[in-house]
C-alpha positions as CSV (number, residue, x, y, z in Angstrom):
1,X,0.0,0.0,0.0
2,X,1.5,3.7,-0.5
3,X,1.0,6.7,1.3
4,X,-1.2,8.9,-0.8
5,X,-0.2,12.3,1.4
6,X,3.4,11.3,0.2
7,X,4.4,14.6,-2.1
8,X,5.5,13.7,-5.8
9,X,9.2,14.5,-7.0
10,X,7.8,17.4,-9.1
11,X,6.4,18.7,-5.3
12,X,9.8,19.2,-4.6
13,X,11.4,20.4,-7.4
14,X,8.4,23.0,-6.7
15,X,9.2,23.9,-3.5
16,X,12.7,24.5,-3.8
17,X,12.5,26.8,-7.6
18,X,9.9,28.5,-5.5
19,X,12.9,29.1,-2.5
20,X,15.2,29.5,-5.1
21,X,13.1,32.3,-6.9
22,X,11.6,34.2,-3.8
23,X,15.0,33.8,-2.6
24,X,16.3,35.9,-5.8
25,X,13.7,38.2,-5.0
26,X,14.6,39.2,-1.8
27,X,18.0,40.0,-3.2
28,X,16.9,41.9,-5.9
29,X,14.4,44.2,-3.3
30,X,17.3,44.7,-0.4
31,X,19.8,45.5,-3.5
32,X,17.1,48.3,-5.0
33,X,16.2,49.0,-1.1
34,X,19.6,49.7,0.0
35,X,21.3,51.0,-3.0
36,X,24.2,53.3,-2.6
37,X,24.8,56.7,-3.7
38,X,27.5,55.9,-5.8
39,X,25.7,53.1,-7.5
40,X,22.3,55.5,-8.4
41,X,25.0,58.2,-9.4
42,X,26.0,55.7,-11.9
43,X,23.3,54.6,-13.3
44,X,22.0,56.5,-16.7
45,X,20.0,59.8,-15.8
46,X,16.8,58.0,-16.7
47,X,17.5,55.0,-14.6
48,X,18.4,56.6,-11.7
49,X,15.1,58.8,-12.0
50,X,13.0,55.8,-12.1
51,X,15.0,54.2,-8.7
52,X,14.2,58.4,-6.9
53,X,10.9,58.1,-7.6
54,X,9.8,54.9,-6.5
55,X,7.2,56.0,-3.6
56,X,7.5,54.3,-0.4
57,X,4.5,52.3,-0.7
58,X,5.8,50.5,-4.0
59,X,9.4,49.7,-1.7
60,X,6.9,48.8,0.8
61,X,4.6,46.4,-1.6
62,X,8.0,44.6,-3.2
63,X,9.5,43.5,0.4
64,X,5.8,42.3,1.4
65,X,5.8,40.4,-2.1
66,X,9.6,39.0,-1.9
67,X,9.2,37.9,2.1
68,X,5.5,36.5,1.7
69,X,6.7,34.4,-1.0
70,X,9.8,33.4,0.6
71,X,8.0,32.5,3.6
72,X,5.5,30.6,1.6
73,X,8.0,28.7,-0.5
74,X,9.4,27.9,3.0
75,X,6.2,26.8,4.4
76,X,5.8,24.6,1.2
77,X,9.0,22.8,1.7
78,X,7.6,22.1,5.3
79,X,4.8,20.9,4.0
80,X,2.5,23.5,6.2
81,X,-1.1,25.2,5.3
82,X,0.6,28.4,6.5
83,X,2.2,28.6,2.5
84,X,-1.3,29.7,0.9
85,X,-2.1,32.5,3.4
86,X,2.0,33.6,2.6
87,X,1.2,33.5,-1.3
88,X,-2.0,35.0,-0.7
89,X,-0.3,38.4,1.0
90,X,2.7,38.3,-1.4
91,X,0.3,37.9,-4.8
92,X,-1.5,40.7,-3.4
93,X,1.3,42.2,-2.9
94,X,2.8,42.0,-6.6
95,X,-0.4,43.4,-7.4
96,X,0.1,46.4,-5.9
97,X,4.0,46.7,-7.0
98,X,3.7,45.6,-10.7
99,X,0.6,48.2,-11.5
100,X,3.0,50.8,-10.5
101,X,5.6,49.3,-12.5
102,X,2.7,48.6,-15.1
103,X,1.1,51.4,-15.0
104,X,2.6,54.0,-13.0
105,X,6.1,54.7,-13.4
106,X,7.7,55.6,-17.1
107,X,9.5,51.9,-16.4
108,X,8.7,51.2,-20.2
109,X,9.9,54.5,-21.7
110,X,13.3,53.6,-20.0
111,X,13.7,50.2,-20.9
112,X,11.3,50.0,-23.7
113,X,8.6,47.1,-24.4
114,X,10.4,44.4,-22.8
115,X,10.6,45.5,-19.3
116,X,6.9,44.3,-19.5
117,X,7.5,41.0,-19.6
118,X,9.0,40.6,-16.2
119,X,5.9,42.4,-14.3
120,X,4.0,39.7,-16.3
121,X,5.7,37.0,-15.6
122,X,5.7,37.5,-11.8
123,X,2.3,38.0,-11.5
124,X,1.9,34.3,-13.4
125,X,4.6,33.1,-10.8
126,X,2.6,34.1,-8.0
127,X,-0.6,33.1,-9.5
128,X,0.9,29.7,-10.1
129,X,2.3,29.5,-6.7
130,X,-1.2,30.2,-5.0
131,X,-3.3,28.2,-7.4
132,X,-0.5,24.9,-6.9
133,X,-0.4,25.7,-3.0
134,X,-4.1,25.4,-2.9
135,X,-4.1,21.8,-4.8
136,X,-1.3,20.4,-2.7
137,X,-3.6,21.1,0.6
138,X,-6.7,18.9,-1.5
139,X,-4.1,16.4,-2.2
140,X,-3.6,16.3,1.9
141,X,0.4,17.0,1.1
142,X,-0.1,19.8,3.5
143,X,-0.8,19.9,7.0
């Protein structure tokens, strides 16, 4: 007889490119969070106009999304309910951040049509994250 709460390989290999991921993530938010002086002042003029104008809320709404997911990933890996809650916050969370991006900020004037395509694609992520999340607790994977 097998244990039908046992998670599949793919589970796994889930779990940790979610880490991995949310893990890049938080990198990306403390290196944009914390950047130096002397890095903005080298950035092109446009650039670093884009990074000065970021309102707080937006900083605000990327370490929610990068941390929520981080801690969901982790709570996946652990096998715990407490991951959908996490991915709820942080999908909300990228909401909020990528309509900024989206919609907000001159983000596409800067770096043209393709710097849509990652606002896109994280939204999916997080999407995916939630909606998978949500099937591994019917499955009984999570406890």
């Amino acid at each position: 007889m097998t244990d039908s709460n046992k998670p599949t390989t793919l589970f796994w290999i889930i779990g940790i490119a979610a880490l991995v991921w949310n893990g890049l993530g938080v990198m990306s938010y403390i290196g944009q969070a914390y950047m130096t002086d002397e890095v903005r002042a080298a950035l092109p003029e446009a650039e670093r106009a884009l990074y000065e104008n970021v309102p707080t809320w937006v900083t605000a709404a990327f370490a929610i999304a990068v941390f929520g997911g981080l801690l969901g990933s982790a709570f996946l890996l652990m096998r715990k309910k407490l991951a959908r809650p996490m991915f709820l916050l942080s999908l909300i969370a990228i909401v909020v951040q990528m309509s900024y991006n989206l919609f907000m900020s001159r983000a596409a004037e800067v770096y043209g049509p393709g710097s849509i395509i990652m606002p896109i694609m994280v939204i999916v992520i997080g999407v995916f994250l939630l909606m998978y999340t949500k099937k591994t607790i019917a499955k009984g994977w999570l406890s």
